[in-house]
KESE-31704 format. One record per residue (C-alpha): residue in three letters; x negated, y, z; residue number from 1. Coordinates in pm, whole numbers. Each point is the difference from the previous one (the first is absolute). Example, Ala and Ser with C-alpha at 12.3 -4.5 7.8 and 13.67 -1.06 7.14 Angstrom:
! KESE-31704
   code        X        Y        Z   pos
    Ala    -1230     -450      780     1
    Ser     -137      344      -66     2
END
This chain:
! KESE-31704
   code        X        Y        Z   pos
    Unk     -932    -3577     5920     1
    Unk      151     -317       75     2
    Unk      143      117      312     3
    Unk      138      347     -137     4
    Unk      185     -259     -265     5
    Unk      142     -259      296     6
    Unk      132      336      169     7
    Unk      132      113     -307     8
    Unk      199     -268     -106     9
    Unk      113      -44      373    10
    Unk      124      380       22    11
    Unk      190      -69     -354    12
    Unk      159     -333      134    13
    Unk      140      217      315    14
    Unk      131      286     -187    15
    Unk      199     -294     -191    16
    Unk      129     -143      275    17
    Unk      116      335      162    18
    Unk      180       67     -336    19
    Unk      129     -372       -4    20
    Unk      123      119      357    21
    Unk      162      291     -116    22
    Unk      226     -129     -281    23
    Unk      333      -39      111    24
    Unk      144     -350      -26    25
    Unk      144      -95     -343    26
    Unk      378       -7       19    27
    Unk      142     -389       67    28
    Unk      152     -202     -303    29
    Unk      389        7       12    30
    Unk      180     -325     -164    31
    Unk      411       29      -37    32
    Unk      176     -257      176    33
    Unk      212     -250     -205    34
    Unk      354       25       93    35
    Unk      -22     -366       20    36
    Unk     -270      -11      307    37
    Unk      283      236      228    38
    Unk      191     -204      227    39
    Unk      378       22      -34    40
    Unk       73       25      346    41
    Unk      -30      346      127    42
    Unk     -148     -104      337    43
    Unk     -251     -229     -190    44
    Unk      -58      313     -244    45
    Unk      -72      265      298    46
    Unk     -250     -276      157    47
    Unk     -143        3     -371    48
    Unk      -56      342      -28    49
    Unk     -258       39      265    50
    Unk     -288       23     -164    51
    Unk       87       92     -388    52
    Unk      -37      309     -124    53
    Unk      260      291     -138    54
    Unk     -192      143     -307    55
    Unk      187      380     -136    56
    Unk     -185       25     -350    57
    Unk      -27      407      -57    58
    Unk     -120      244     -228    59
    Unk     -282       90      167    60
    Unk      -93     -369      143    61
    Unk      112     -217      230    62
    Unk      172      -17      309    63
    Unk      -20     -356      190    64
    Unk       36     -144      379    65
    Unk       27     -328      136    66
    Unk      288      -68      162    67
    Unk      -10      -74      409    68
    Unk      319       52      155    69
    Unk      337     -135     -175    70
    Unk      328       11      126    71
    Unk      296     -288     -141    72
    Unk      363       50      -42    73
    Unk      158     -292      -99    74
    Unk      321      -90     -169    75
    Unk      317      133      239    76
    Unk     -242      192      233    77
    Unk      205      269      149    78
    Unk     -297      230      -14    79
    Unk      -40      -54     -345    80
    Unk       72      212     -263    81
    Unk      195     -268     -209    82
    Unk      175      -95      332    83
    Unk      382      239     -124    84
    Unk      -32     -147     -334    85
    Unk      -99       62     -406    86
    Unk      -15      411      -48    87
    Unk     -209      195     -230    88
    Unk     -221       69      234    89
    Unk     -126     -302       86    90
    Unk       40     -123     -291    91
    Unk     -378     -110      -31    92
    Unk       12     -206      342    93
    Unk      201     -255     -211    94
    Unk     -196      -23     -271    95
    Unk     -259     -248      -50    96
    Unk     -244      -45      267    97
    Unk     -306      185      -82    98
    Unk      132      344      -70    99
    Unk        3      344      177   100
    Unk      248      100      170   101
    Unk      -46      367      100   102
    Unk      217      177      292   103
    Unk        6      350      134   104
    Unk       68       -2      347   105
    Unk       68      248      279   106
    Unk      -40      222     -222   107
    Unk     -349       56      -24   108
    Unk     -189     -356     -122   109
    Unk       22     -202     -248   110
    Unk      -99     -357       87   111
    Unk      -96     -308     -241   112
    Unk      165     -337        0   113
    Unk      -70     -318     -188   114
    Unk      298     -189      -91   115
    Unk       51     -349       56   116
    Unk      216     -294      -53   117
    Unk      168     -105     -301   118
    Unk      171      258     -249   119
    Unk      337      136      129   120
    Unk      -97      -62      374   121
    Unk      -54      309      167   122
    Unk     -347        2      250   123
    Unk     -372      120       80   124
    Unk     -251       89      124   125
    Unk     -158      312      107   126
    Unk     -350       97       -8   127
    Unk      -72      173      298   128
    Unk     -414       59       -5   129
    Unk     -305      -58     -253   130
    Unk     -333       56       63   131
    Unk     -120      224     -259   132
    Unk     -233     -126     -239   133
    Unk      -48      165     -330   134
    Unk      116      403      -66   135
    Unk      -84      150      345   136
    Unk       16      310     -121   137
    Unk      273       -4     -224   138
    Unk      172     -144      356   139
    Unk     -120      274      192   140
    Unk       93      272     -217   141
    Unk      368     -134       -8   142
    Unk       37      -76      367   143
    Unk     -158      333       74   144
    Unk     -232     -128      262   145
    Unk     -391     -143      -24   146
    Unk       40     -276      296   147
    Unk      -37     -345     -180   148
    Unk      189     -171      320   149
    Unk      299      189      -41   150
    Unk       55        4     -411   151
    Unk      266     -252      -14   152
    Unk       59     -175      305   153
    Unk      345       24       58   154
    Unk      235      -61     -313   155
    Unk       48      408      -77   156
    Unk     -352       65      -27   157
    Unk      -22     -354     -241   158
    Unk      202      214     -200   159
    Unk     -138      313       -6   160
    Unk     -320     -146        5   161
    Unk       37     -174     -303   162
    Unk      216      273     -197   163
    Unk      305     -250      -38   164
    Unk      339      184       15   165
    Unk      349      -89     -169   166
    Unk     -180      -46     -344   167
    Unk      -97     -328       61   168
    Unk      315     -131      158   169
    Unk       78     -310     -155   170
    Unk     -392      -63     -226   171
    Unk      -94     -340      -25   172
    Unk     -319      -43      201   173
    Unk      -85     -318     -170   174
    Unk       26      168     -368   175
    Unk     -338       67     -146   176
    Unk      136      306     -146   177
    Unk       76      171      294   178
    Unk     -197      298      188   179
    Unk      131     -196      319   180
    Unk      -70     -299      124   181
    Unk     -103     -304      198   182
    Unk     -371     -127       22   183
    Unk     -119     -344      152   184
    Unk     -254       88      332   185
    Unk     -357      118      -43   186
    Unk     -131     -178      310   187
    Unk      174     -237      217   188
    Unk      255       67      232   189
    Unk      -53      -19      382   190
    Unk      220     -128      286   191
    Unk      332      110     -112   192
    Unk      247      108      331   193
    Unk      339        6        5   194
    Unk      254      194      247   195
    Unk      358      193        0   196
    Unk       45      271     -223   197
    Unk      -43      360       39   198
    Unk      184      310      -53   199
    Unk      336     -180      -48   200
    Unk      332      -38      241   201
    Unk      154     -286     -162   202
    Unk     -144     -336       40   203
    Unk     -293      147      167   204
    Unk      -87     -333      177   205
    Unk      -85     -178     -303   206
    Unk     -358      -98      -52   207
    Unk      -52      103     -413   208
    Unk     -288      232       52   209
    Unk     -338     -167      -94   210
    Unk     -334      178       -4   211
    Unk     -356      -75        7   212
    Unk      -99      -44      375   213
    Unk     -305      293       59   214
    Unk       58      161     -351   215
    Unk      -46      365      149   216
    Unk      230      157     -292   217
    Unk      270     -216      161   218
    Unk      291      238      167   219
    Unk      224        6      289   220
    Unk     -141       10      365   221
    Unk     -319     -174       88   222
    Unk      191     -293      176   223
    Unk      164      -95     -362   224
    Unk     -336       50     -195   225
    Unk     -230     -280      218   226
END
């Protein structure tokens, strides 16, 4: 009798554990960054980045990566958008640093910038890959694809990924009342790299892309990911 009981209790603490197994992993905690803790700088604020998180509050839940690959265009960059002057367009680049800045490009992507510097000087940075964490589905649904790898690594598919388009140009990402915004890292950051920039003609040479060295949801060729 004893034994039947020992097995009993044994078989019960297994099927536990196989459930335990089972459960999927609760989604991480998210806290906003103050805009206070961003660096003013833009190249200090694209080494920042790496390793924070881009949270897009939704209906149905939440969408959230961490970001891993950041590219910087500082003050009287001729690659940058802010580089011909104060327009409507990028009107958000010169806002205070901290807010989106949402451009349609080629026409086909749009692509997600953090502004930087002080208000009325025009610069960013881009963020060019996260590593999902939080909404896989939701991500997979809008990039129309199920490979995790691939969901937004490379600044169109951050987008897409994350369902941000020309309604959140100009949001304050450091506002607690926004559906968009900036969260501090859930883990810490590894070895962050830095090399020239990609996809660009002018000022290509410059060395204002930073990612996290390894981070497979990091884009470009494998040469610019190690």
């Amino acid at each position: 009798m004893v034994e039947q009981s020992v097995r009993i209790v044994h078989s019960f603490v297994g099927f536990e554990a196989m459930i335990q197994a089972e459960r999927p992993n609760p989604a991480p905690r998210f806290r906003r960054l103050r805009r206070a803790e961003l660096p003013i700088d833009t190249i200090e604020l694209a080494r920042y980045l790496i390793g924070k998180t881009l949270v897009h509050d939704v209906p149905r839940g939440r969408l959230a990566g961490r970001i891993v690959e950041t590219e910087a265009y500082p003050t009287g960059d001729p690659a940058g958008h802010a580089f011909t002057g104060h327009s409507r367009a990028n009107h958000s680049l010169f806002l205070q640093r901290g807010h989106a800045y949402v451009r349609f490009t080629y026409g086909v992507h749009w692509l997600m910038n953090v502004s930087s510097e002080i208000p009325g000087t025009g610069a960013g940075v881009l963020i060019r890959a996260l590593e999902p964490l939080d909404g896989v589905a939701w991500m997979e649904e809008n990039r129309g694809t199920d490979v995790l790898r691939d969901l937004a690594r490379g600044p169109g598919r951050v987008a897409a990924a994350m369902g941000i388009d020309e309604r959140f140009d100009g949001v304050d990402l450091c506002s607690r009342k926004t559906a968009l915004w900036l969260g501090a890292a859930v883990r810490p950051v590894g070895v962050i790299g830095v090399t020239t920039r990609i996809g660009i003609a002018r000022a290509a040479h410059r060395k204002l892309r930073f990612y996290e060295k390894g981070n497979a949801f990091v884009s470009g060729p494998a040469r610019l990911r190690t």
